[in-house]
C-alpha positions as CSV (number, residue, x, y, z in Angstrom):
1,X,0.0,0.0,0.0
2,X,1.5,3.2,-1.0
3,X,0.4,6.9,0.0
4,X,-0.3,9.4,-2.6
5,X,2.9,11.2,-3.7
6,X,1.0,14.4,-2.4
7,X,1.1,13.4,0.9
8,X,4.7,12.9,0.5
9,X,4.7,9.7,2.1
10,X,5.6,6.3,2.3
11,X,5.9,2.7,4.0
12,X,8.9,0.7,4.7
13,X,7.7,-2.7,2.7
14,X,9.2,-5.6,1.7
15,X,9.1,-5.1,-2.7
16,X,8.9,-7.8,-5.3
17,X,11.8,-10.4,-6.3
18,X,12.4,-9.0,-10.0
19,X,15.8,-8.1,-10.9
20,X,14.7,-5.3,-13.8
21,X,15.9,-2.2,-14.5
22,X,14.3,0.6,-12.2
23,X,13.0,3.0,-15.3
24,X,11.2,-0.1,-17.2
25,X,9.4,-2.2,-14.4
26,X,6.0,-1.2,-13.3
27,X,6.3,-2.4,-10.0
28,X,9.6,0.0,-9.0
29,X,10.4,3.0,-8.7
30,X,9.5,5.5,-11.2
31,X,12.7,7.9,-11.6
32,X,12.2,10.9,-12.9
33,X,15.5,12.4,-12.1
34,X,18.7,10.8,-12.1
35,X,20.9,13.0,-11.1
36,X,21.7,10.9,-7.6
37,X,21.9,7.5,-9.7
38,X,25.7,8.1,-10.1
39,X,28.7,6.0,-8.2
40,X,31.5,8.7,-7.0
41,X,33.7,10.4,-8.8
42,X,36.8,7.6,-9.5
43,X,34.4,4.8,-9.0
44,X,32.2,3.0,-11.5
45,X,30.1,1.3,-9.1
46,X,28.1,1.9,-5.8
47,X,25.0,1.5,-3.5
48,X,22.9,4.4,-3.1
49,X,20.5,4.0,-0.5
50,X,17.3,6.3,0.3
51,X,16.5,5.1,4.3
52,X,14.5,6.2,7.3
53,X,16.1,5.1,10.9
54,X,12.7,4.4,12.3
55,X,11.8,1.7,9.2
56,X,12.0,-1.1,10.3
57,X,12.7,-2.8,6.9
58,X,15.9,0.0,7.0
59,X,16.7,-1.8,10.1
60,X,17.1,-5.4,8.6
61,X,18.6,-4.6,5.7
62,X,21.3,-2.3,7.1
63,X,24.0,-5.0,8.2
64,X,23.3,-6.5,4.9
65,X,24.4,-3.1,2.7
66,X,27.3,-2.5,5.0
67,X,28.5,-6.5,4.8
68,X,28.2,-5.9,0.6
69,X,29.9,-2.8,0.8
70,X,32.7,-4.0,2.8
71,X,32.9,-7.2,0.3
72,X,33.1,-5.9,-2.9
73,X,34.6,-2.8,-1.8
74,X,32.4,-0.2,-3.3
75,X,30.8,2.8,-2.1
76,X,27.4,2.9,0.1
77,X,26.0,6.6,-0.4
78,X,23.8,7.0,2.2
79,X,20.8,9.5,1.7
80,X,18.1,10.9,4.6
81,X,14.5,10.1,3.4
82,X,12.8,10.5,7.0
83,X,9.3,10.0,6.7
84,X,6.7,11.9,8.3
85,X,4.5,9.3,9.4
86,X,7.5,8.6,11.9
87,X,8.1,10.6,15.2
88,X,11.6,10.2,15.8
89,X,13.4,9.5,12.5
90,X,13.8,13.2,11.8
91,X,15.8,13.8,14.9
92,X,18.0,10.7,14.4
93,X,18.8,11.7,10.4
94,X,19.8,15.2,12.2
95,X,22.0,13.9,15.1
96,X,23.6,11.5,12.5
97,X,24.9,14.9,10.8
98,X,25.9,16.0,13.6
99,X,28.1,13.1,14.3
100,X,29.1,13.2,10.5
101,X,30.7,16.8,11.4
102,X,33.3,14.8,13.8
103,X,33.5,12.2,11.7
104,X,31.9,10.5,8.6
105,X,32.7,7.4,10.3
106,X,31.5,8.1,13.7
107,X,28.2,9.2,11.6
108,X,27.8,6.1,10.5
109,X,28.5,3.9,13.8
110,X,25.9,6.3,14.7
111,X,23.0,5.2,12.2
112,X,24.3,1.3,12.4
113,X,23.8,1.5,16.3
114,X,20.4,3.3,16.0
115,X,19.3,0.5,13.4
116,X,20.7,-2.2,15.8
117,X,18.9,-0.7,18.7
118,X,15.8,0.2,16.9
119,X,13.4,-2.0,18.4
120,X,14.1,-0.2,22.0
121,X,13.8,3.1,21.0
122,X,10.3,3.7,21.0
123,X,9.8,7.4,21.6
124,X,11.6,10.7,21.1
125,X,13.3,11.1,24.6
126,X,14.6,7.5,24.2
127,X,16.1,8.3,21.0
128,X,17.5,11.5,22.9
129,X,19.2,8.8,26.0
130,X,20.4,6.6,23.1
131,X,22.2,9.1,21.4
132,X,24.1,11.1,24.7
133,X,25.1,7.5,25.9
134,X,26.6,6.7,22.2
135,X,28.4,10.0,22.3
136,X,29.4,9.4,25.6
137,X,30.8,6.0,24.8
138,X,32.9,7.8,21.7
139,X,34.1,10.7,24.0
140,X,32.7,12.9,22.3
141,X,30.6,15.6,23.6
142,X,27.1,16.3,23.0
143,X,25.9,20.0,23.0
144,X,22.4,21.2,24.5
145,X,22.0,22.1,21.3
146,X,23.2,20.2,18.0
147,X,22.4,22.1,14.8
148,X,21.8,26.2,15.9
149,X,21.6,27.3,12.8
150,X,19.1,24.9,11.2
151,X,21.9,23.7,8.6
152,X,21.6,20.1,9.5
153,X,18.0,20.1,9.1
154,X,17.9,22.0,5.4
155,X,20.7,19.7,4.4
156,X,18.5,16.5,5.8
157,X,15.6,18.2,4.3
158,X,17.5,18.1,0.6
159,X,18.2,14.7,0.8
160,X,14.1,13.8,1.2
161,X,13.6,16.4,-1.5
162,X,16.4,15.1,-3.4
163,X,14.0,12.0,-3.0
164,X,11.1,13.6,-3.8
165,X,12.5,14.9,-7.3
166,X,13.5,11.1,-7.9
167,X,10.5,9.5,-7.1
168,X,11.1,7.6,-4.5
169,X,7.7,6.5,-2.4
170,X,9.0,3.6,0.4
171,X,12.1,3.3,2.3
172,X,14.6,1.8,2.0
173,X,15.0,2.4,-1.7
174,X,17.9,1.1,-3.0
175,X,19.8,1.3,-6.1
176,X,23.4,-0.4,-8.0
177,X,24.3,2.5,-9.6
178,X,27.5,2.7,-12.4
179,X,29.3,4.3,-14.6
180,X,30.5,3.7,-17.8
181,X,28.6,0.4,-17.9
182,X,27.9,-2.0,-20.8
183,X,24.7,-2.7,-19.1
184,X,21.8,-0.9,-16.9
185,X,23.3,2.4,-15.7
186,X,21.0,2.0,-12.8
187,X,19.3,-0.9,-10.5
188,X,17.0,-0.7,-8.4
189,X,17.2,-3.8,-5.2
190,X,13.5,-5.0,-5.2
191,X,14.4,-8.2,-2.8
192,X,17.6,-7.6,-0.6
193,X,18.3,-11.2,-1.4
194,X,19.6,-10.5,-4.8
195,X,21.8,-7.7,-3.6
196,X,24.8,-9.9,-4.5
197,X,23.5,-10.8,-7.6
198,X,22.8,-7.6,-8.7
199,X,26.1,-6.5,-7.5
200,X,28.1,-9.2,-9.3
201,X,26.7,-7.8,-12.8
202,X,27.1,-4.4,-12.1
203,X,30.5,-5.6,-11.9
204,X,30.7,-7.7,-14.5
205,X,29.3,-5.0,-17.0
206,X,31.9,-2.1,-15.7
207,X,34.9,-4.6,-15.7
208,X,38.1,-3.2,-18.0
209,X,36.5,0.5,-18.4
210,X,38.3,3.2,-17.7
């Protein structure tokens, strides 16, 4: 069940098992800009993820992006899509900015513990404990106040719009993206069981380009 792109909306569901190219199969996502469907400059393929920390279905599937990433050595772009439906996911998407400022890396511990710990953190002041015990346990130092100047929120605000302008209507979305590629330039992952699968011809079709 999807809610009307008006609403700008969406639920974390678990998609269909086709392997098709996003921009030709009815049942994902309808892009309509591809500007964010790009691997990183010097790299000619990657994961581009659109995810909520409150969906649950973000939840299960994290460990199994960051394993892939890890194995095939690509990059995982990470992009905010924080649905409103959700109370706290806003919040989290902002503090893991704010940890992104020390360190991408510590931003990123940051939204792996949050999805590892999702299940227990059921309201907004829990998701406030969560995150001044994590910085605690990294030394780091939470301020009383985390983004003055509202530029963590309009740059967590551009990613959903960024979103938005795509198409995207669920989290997690999740793409292959590459460059230079004898095959799809783009893939959407409709089953997370295929991630490898997909992966491996991404690969396959970007192997001996320069």
């Amino acid at each position: 069940m999807k809610f009307p792109r008006s609403a700008a909306l969406a639920l974390c569901f678990l998609s269909s098992i086709a392997i098709l190219p996003a921009f030709s199969q009815s049942n994902t996502t309808q892009v309509h800009d591809t500007s964010a469907l790009h691997p990183p400059a010097g790299t000619h393929v990657a994961i581009v993820e659109f995810e909520d920390q409150e969906c649950p279905m973000c939840g299960q599937n994290n460990p199994v992006l960051k394993a892939a990433a890890a194995k095939y050595n690509i990059p995982w772009v990470r992009h905010d899509f924080p649905l409103k439906m959700h109370q706290w996911s806003f919040q989290a998407a902002l503090n893991a900015r704010w940890f992104d400022t020390k360190s991408k890396k510590l931003g990123d511990d940051y939204r792996d513990a949050v999805f590892a710990n999702q299940r227990s953190i059921t309201t907004p002041d829990v998701l406030h404990n969560f995150t001044q015990s994590f910085a605690q346990s990294h030394g780091v130092a939470l301020p009383f106040a985390i983004d003055p100047q509202g530029k963590l929120a309009a740059d967590v605000t551009a990613d959903y719009n960024l979103g938005v302008r795509i198409g995207i209507e669920h989290t997690p979305t999740i793409w292959i993206v590459t460059s230079h590629s004898r095959g799809a330039p783009f893939i959407e992952v409709t089953n997370i069981q295929n991630l490898y699968q997909i992966i491996d011809q991404a690969l396959a079709d970007t192997k001996g380009v320069k």
